[in-house]
KOLZAPA-947871 format. One line per 2 residues: for each residue x, y, z of N, C-alpha, C, O. Coordinates in Angstrom, 1 decimal, padded with zeros to 4 digits. Last residue first. Example, Ala and Ser with C-alpha at 12.3 -4.5 7.8 and 13.67 -1.06 7.14 Angstrom:
# residues 2
012.8 -002.2 007.1 013.7 -001.1 007.1 012.9 000.0 007.9 013.4 001.1 008.0 ~ 013.2 -005.7 007.8 012.3 -004.5 007.8 013.2 -003.3 007.8 014.2 -003.3 008.5
END
This chain:
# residues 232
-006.8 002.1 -023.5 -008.1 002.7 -023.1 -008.6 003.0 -024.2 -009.7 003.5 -024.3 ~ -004.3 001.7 -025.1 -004.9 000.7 -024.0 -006.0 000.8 -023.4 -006.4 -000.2 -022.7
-004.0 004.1 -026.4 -004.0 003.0 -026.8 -004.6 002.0 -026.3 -005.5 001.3 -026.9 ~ -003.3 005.9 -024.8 -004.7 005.9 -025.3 -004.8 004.8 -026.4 -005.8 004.8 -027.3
-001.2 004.7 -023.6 -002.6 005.1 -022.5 -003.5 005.4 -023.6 -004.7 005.1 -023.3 ~ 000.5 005.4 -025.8 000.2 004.0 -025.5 -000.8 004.0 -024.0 -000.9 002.9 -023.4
000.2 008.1 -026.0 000.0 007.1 -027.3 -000.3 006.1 -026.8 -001.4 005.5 -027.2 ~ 001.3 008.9 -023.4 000.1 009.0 -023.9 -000.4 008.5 -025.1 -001.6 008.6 -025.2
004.2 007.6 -023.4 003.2 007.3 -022.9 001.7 007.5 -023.1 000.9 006.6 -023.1 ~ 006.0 006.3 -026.2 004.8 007.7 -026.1 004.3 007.5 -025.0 003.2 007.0 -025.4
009.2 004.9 -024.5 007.8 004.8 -025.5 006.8 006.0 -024.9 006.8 006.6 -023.9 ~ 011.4 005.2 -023.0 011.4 004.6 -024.6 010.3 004.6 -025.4 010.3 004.3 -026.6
010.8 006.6 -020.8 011.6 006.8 -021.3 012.1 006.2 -023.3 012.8 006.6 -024.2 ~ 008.7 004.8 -019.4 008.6 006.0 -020.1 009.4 007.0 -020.2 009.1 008.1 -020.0
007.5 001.5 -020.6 008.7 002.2 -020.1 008.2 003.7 -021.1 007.8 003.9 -022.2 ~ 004.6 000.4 -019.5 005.0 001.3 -020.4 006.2 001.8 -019.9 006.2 002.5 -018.9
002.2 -002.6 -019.2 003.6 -001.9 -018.6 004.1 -000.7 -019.7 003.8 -001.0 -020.9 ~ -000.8 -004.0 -017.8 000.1 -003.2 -019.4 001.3 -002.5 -018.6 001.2 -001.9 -017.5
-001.5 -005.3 -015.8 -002.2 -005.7 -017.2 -001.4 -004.8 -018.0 -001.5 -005.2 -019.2 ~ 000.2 -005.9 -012.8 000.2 -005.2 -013.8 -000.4 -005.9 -015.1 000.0 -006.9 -015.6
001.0 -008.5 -011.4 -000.2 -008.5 -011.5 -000.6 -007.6 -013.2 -001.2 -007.9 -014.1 ~ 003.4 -009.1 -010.6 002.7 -009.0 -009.5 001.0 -008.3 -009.9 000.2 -007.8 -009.2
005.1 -009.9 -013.2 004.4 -010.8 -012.0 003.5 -010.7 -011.5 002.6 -011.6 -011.4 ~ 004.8 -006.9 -014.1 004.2 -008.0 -014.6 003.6 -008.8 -013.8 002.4 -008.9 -013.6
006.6 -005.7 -012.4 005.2 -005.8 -012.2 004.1 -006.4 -012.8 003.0 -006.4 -012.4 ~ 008.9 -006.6 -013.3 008.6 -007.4 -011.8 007.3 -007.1 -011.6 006.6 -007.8 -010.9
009.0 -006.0 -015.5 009.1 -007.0 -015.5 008.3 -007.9 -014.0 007.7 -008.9 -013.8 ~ 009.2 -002.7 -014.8 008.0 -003.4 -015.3 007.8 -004.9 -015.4 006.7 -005.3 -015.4
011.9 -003.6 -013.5 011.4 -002.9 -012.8 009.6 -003.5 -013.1 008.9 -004.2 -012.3 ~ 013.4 -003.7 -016.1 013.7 -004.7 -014.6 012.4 -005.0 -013.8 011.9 -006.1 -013.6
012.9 -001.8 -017.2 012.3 -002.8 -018.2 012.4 -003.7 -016.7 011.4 -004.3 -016.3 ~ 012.9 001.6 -016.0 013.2 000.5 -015.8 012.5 -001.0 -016.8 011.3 -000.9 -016.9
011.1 003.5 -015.5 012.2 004.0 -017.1 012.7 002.5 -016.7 012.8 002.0 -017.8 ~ 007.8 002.9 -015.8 009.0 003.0 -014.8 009.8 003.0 -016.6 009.6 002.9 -017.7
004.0 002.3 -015.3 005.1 002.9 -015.9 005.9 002.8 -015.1 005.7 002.7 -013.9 ~ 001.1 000.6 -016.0 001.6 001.3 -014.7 002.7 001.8 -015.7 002.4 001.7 -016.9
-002.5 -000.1 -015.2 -001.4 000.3 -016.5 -000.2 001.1 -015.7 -000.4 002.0 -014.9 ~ -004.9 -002.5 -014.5 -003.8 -001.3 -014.3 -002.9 -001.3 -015.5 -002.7 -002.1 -016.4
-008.4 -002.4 -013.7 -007.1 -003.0 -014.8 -006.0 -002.1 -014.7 -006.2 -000.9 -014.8 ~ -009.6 -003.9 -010.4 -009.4 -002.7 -011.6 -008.3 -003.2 -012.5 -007.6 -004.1 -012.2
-010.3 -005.5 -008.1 -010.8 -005.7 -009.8 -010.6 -004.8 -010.7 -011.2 -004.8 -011.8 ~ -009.6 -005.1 -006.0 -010.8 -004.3 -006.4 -010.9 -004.5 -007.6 -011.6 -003.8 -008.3
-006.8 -006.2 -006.5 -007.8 -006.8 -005.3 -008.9 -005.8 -005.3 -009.1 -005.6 -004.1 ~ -005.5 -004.6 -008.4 -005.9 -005.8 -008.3 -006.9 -006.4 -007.7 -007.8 -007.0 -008.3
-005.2 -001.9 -006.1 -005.6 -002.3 -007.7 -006.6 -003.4 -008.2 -007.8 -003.3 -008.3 ~ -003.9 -003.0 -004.1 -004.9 -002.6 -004.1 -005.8 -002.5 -005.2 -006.9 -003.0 -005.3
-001.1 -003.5 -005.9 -002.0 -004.6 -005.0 -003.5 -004.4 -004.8 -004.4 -005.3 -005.0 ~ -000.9 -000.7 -006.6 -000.8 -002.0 -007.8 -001.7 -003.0 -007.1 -002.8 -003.2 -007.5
-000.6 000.5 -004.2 -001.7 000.6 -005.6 -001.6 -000.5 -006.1 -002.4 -001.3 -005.8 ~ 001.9 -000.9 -003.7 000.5 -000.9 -002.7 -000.6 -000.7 -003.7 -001.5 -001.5 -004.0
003.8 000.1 -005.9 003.7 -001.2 -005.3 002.2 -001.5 -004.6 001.5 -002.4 -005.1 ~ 003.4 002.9 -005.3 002.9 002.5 -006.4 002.8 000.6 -006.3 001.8 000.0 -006.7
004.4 002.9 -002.2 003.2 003.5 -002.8 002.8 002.9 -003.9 001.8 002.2 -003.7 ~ 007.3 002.3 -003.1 006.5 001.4 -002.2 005.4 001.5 -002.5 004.9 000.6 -003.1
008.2 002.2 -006.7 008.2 003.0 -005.2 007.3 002.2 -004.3 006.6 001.3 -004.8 ~ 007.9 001.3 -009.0 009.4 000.9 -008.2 009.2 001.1 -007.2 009.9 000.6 -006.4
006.4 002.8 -010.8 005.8 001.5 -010.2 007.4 000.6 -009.4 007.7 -000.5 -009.6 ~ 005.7 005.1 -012.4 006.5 005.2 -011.2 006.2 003.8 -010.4 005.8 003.9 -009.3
002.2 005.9 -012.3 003.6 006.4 -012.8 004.8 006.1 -011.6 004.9 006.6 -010.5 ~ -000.4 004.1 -013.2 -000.1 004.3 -012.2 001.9 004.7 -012.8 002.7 003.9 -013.5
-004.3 003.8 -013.2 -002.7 004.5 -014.1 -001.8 004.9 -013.3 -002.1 005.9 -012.7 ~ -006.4 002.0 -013.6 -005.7 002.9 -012.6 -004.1 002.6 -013.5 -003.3 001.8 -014.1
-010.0 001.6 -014.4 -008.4 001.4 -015.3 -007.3 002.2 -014.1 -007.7 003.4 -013.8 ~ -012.8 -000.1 -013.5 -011.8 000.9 -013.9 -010.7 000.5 -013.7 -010.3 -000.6 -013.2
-013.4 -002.8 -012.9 -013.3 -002.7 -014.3 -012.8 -001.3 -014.4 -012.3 -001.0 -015.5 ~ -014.0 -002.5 -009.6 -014.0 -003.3 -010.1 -014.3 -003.0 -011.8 -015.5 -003.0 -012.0
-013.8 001.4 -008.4 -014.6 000.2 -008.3 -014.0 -001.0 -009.7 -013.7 -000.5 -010.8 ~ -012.4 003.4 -006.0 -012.2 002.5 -006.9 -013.1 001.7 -007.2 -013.3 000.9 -006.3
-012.6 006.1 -004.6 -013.9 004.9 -004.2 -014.0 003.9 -006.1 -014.9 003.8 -006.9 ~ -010.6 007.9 -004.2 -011.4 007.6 -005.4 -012.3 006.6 -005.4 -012.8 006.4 -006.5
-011.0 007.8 -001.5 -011.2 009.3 -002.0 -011.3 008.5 -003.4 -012.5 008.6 -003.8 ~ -010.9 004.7 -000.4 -011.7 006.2 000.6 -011.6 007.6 -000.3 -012.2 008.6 000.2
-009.5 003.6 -002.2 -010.5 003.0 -002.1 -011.2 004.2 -001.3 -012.3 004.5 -001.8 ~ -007.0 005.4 -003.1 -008.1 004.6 -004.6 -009.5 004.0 -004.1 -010.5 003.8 -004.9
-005.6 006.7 -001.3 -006.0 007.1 -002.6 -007.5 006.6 -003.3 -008.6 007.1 -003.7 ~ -006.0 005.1 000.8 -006.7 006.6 001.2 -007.0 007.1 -000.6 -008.0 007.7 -001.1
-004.6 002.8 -000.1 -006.0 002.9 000.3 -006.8 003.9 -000.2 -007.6 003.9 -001.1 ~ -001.6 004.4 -000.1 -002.7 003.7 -001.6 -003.7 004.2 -001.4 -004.2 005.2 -001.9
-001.7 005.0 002.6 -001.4 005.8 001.1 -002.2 005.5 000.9 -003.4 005.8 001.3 ~ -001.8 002.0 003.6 -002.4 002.8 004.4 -002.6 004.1 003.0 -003.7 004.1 002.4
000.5 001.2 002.4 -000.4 000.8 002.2 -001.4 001.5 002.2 -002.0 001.7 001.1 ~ 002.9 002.7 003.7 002.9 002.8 002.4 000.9 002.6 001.6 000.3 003.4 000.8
002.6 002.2 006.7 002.5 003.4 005.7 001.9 003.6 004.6 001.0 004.3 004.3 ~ 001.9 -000.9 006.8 001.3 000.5 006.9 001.5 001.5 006.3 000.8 002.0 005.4
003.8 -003.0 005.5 002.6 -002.9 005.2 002.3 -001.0 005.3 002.3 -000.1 004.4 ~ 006.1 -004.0 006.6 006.3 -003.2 005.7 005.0 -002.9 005.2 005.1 -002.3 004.1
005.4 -005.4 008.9 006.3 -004.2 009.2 006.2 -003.3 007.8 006.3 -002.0 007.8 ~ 004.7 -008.0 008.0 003.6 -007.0 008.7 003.8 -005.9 008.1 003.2 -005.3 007.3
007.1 -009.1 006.7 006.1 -008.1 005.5 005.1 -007.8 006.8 004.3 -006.9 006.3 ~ 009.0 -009.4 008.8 008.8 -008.1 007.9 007.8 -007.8 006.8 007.7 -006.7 006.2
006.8 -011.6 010.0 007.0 -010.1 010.8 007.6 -008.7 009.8 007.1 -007.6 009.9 ~ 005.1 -013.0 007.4 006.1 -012.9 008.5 006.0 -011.2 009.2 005.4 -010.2 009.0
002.0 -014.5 008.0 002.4 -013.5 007.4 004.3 -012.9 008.2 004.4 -012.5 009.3 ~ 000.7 -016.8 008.8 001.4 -017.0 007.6 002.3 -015.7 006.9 003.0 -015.8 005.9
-000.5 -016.3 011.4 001.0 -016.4 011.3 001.5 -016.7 009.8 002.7 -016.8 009.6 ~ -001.3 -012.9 010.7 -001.6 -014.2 011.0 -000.4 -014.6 010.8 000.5 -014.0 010.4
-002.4 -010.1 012.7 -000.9 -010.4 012.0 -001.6 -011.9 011.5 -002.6 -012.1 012.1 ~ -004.6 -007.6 013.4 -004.2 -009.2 014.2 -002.8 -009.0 012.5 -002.5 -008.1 011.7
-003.2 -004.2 014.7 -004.5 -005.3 013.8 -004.0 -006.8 013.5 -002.8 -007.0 013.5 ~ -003.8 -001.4 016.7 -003.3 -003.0 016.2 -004.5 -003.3 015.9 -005.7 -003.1 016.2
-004.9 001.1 016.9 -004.0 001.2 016.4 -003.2 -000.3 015.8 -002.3 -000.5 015.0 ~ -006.7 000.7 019.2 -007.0 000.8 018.2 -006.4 000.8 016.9 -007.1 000.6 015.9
-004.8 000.9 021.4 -005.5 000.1 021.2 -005.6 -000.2 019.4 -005.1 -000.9 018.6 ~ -002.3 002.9 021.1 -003.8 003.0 021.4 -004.4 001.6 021.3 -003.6 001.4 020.4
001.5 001.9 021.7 000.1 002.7 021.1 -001.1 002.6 021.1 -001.1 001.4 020.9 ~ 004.8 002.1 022.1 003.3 002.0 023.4 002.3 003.0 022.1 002.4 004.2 021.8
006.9 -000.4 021.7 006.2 001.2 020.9 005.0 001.1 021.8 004.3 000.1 022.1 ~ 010.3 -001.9 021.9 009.2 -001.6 022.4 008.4 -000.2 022.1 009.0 000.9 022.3
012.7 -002.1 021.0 012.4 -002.8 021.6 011.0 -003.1 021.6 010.5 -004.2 021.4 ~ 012.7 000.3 018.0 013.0 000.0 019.5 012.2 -001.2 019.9 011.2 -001.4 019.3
011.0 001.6 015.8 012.6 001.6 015.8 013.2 000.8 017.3 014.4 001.0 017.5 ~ 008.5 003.3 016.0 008.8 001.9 016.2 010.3 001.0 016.0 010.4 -000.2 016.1
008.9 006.3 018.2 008.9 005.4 016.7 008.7 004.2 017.2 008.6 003.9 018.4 ~ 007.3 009.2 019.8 008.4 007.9 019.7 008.0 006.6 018.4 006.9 006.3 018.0
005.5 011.1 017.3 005.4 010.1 018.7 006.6 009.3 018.7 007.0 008.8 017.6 ~ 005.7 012.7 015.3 005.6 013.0 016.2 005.0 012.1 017.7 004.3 012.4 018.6
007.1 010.5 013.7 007.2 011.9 013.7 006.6 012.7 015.0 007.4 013.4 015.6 ~ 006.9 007.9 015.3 008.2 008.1 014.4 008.0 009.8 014.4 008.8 010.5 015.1
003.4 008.0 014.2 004.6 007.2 015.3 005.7 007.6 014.4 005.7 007.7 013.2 ~ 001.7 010.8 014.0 002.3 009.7 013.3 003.4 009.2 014.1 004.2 010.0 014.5
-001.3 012.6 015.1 000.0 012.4 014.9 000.2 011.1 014.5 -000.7 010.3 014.4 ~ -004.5 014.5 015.0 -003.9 013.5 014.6 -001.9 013.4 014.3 -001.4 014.1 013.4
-005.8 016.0 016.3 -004.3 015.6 017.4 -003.9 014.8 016.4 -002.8 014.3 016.6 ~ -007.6 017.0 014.7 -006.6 017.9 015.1 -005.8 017.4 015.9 -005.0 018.2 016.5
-007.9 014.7 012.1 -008.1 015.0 013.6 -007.3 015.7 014.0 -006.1 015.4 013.8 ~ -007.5 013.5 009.8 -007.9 015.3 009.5 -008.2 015.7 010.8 -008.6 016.8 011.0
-007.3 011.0 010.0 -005.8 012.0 009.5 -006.0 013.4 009.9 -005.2 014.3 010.2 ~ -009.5 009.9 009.8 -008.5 009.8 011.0 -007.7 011.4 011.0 -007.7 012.4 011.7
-012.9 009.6 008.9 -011.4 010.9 008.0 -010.1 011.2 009.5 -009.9 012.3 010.1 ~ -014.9 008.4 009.4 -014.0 007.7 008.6 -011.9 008.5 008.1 -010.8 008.3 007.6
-016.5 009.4 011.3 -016.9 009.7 010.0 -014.9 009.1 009.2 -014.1 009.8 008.6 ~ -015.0 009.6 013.7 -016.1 009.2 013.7 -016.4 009.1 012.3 -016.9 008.0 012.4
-012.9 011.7 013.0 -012.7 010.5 013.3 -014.1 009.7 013.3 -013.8 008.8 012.6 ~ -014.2 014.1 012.8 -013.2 013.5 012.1 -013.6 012.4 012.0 -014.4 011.9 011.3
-016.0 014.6 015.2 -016.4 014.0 013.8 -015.9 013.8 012.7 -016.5 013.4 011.8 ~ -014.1 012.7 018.1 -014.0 013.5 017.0 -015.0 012.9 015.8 -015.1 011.8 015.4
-012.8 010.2 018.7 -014.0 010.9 019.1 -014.6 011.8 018.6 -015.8 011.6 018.5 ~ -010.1 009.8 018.1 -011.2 008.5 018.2 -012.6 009.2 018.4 -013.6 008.5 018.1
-007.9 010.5 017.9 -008.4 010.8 019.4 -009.6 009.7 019.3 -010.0 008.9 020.2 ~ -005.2 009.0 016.5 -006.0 010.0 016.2 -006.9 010.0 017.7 -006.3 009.4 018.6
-001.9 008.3 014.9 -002.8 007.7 016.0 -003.4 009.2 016.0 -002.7 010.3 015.9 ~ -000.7 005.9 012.3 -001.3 007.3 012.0 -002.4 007.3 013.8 -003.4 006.6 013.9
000.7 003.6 011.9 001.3 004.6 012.6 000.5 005.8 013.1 000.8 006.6 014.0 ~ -001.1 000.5 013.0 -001.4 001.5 012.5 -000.5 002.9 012.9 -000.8 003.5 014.0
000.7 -002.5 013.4 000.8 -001.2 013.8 000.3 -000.2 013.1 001.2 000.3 012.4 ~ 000.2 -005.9 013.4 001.1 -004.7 013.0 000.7 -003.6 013.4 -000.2 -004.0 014.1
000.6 -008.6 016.5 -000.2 -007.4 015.4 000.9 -006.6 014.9 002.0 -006.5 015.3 ~ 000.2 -011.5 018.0 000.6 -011.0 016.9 000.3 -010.1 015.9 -000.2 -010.4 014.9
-000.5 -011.7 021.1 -000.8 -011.3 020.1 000.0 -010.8 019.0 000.4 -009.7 019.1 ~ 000.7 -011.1 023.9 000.9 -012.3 022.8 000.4 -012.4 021.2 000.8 -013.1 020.4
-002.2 -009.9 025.5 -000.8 -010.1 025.6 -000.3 -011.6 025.0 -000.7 -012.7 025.4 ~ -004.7 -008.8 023.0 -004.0 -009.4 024.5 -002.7 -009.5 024.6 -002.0 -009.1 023.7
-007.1 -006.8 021.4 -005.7 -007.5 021.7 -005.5 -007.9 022.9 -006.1 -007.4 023.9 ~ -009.3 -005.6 022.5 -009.2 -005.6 021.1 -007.9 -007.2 020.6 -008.0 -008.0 019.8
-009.7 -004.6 024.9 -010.1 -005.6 024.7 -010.3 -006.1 023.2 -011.3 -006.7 022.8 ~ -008.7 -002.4 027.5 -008.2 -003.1 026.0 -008.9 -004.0 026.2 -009.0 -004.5 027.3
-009.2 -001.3 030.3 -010.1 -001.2 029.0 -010.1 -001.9 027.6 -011.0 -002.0 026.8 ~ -006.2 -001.6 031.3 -007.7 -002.0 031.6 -008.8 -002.2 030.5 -009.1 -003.3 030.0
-003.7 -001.8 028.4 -004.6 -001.1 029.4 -005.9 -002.0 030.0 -006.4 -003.0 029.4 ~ -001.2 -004.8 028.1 -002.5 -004.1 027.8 -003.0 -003.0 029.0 -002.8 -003.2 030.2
002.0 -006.4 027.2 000.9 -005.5 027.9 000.3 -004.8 027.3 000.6 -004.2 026.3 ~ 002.5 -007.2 024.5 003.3 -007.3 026.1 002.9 -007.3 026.9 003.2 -008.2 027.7
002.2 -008.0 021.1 001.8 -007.5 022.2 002.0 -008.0 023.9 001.6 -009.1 024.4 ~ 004.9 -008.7 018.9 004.0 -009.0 020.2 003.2 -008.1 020.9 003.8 -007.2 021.5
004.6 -006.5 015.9 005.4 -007.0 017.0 004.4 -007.6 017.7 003.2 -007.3 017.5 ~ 005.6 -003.9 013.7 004.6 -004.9 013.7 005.7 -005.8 015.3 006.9 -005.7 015.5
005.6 -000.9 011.8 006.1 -001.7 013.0 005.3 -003.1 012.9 004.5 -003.4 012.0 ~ 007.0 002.3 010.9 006.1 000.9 010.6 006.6 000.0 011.3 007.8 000.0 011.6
008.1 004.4 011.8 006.3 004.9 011.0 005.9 003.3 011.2 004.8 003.0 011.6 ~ 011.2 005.5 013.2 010.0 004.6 012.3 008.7 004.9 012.8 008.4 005.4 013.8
012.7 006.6 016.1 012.4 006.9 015.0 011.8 005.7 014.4 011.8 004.7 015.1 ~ 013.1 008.8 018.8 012.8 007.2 018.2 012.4 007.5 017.5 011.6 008.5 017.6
015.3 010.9 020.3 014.1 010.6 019.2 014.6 009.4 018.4 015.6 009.0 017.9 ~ 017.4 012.4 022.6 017.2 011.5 021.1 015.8 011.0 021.3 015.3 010.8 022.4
015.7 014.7 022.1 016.9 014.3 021.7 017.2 013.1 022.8 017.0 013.4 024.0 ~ 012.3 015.9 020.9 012.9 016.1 021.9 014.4 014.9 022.2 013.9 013.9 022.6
011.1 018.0 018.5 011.9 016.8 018.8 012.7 016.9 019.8 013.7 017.6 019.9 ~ 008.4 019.5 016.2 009.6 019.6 017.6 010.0 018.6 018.0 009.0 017.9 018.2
007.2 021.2 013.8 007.3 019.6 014.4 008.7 019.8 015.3 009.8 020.2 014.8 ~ 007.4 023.0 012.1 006.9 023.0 012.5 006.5 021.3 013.7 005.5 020.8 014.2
009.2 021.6 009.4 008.8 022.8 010.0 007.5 022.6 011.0 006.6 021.9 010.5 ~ 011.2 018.8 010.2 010.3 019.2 009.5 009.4 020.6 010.1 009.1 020.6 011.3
014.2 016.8 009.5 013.9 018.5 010.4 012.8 018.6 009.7 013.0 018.6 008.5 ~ 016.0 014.9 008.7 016.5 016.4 008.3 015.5 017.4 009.2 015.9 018.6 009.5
014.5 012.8 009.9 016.1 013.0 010.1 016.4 014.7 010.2 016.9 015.5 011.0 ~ 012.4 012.9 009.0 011.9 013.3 010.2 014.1 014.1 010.9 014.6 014.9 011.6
012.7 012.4 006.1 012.4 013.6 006.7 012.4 014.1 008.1 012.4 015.2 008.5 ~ 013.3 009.8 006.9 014.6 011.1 005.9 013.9 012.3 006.6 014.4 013.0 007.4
011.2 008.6 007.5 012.0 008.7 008.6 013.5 010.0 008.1 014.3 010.6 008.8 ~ 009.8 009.1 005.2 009.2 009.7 006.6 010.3 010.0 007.3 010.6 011.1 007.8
010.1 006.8 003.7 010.8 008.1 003.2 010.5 008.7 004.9 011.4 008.5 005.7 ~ 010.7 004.3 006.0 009.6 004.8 004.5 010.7 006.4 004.5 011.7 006.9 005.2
011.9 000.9 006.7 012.1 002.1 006.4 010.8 002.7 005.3 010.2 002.2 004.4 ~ 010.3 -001.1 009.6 010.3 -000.7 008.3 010.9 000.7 008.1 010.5 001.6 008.8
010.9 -003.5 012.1 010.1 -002.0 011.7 010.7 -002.0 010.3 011.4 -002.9 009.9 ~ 009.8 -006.8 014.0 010.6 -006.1 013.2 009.8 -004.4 012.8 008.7 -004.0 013.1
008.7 -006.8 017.0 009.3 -008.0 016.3 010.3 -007.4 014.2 011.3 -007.9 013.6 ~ 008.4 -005.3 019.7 009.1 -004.8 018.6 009.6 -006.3 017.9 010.7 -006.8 018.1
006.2 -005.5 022.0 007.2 -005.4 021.9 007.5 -005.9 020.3 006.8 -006.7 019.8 ~ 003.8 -002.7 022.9 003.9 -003.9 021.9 005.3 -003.9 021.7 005.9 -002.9 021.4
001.0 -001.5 025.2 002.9 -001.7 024.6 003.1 -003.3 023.9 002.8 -004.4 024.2 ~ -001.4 000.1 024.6 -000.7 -001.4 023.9 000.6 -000.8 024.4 001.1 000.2 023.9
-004.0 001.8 026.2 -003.1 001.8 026.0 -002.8 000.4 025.8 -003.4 -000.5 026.3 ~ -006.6 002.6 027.7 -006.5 001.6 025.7 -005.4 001.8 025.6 -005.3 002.0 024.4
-005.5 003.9 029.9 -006.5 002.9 029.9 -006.2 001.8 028.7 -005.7 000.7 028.7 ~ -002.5 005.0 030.1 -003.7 005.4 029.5 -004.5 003.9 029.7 -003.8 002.9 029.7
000.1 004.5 030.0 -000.2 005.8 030.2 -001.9 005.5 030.1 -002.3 006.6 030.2 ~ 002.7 001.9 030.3 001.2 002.4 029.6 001.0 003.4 030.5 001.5 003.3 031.7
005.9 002.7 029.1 005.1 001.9 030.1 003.7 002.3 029.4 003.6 002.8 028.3 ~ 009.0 001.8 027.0 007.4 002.5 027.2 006.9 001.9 028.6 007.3 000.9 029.2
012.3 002.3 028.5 011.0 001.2 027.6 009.9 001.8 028.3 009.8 002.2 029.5 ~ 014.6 004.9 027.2 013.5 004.3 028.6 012.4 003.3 028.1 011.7 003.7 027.3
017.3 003.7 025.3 016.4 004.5 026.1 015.4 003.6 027.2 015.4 002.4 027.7 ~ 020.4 003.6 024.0 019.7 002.9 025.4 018.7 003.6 025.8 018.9 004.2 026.9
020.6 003.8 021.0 020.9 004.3 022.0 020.5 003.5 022.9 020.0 002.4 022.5 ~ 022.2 003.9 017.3 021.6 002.8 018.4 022.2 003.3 019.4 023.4 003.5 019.5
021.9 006.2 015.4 023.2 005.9 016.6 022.2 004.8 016.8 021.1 005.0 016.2 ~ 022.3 009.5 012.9 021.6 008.3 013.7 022.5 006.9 014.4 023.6 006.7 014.0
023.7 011.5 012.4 023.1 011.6 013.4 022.4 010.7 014.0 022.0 010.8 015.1 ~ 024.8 010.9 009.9 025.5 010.5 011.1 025.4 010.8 012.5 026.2 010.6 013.4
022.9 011.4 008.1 023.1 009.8 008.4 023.7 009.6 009.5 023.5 008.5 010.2 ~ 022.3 015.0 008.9 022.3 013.8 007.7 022.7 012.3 008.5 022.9 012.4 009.7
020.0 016.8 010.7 021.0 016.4 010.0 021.1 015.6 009.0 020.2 015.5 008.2 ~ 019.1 017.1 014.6 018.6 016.7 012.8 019.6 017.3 012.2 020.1 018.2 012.7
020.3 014.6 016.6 020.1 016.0 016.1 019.2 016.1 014.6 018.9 015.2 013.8 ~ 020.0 012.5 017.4 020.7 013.1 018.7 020.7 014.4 017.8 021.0 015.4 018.5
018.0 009.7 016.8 018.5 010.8 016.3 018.8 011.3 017.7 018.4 010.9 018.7 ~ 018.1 006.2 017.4 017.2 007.5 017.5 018.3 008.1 016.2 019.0 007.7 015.2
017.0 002.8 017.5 017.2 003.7 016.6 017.1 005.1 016.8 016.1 005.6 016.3 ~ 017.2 001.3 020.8 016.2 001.9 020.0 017.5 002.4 018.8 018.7 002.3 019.1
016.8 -000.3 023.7 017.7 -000.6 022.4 016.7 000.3 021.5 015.5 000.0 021.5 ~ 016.0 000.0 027.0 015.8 -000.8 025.8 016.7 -000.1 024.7 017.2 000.9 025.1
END
């Protein structure tokens, strides 16, 4: 199959469209899900240039965000079927664990990330746990699945599982151009909080207006903390 790898770590001209092996299933809850679109996040720069302690075997499939058909299933799967339209949780953990059992994936000692340390979603086809797809509807296209997780997945962890955001707090958010601050924003909103966001861009706050933002602060032309303690 047809993938995005790397043949070294490096800069831009290490990445190639190659011919690799299409996943098979390994595992009972095993998904191979064929590849309807993926997504760039910073992740994939890093995974480019080399991260200490993380090993790569050449060439390496690369992306974190995915969304696609489901192709085949394990025995055991009964979350998904074949045809199913899902996106792709990158972050894949053991499931067993009082990590994992208790809501905290990331903090599982196998916990790995598709793209960094599992073949990516950059390819034809990404073989991952079961548990790891979540239904798609059809109103949702294939690239906004694809651009959902990572970034999203962030936010959440920020505002709704570690600050346990609730409905009338204020979220302050620096930098509202970046995917992350984008997802805040949404998550924001959709918990009822009031946001205040910033960017040196007027373009930029313009577009967050739209999407919801209650106060915009360019923070190159105005006091930020004057106008945060203004608005609070």
């Amino acid at each position: 199959m047809r993938a995005v790898t790397i043949r070294a770590h490096g800069g831009p001209e290490q990445v190639r469209v190659d011919d690799v092996p299409r996943p098979r299933l390994q595992g009972p809850q095993d998904v191979i899900v064929a590849t309807r679109a993926g997504a760039l996040n910073h992740l994939d720069l890093f995974v480019l240039g080399g991260l200490p302690g993380v090993t790569h075997t050449f060439p390496w499939v690369m992306g974190g965000d995915g969304a696609g058909l489901v192709e085949t299933v394990g025995e055991q799967v009964t979350r998904v079927k074949p045809g199913d339209r899902v996106l792709l949780n990158p972050g894949v953990s053991c499931g067993g664990c009082d990590f994992c059992l208790g809501g905290e994936q990331s903090l599982c000692d196998t916990y790995s990330l598709l793209g960094e340390h599992l073949p990516g979603t950059l390819a034809e086809a990404v073989r991952v746990p079961e548990a790891n797809c979540y239904p798609v509807p059809d109103t949702v296209s294939w690239e906004e699945a694809a651009a959902y997780p990572l970034a999203f997945l962030t936010a959440w962890r920020l505002l709704a599982t570690k600050a346990q955001l609730k409905a009338g707090e204020t979220v302050f958010i620096w930098g509202i151009g970046g995917g992350v601050a984008l997802a805040a924003l949404a998550i924001a909103k959709l918990l009822g909080a009031r946001t205040i966001v910033t960017s040196s861009s007027d373009a930029k706050l313009a577009r967050a207006k739209t999407l919801g933002a209650d106060a915009c602060i360019n923070h190159r032309a105005q006091d930020v903390v004057q106008e945060v303690r203004r608005l609070t």
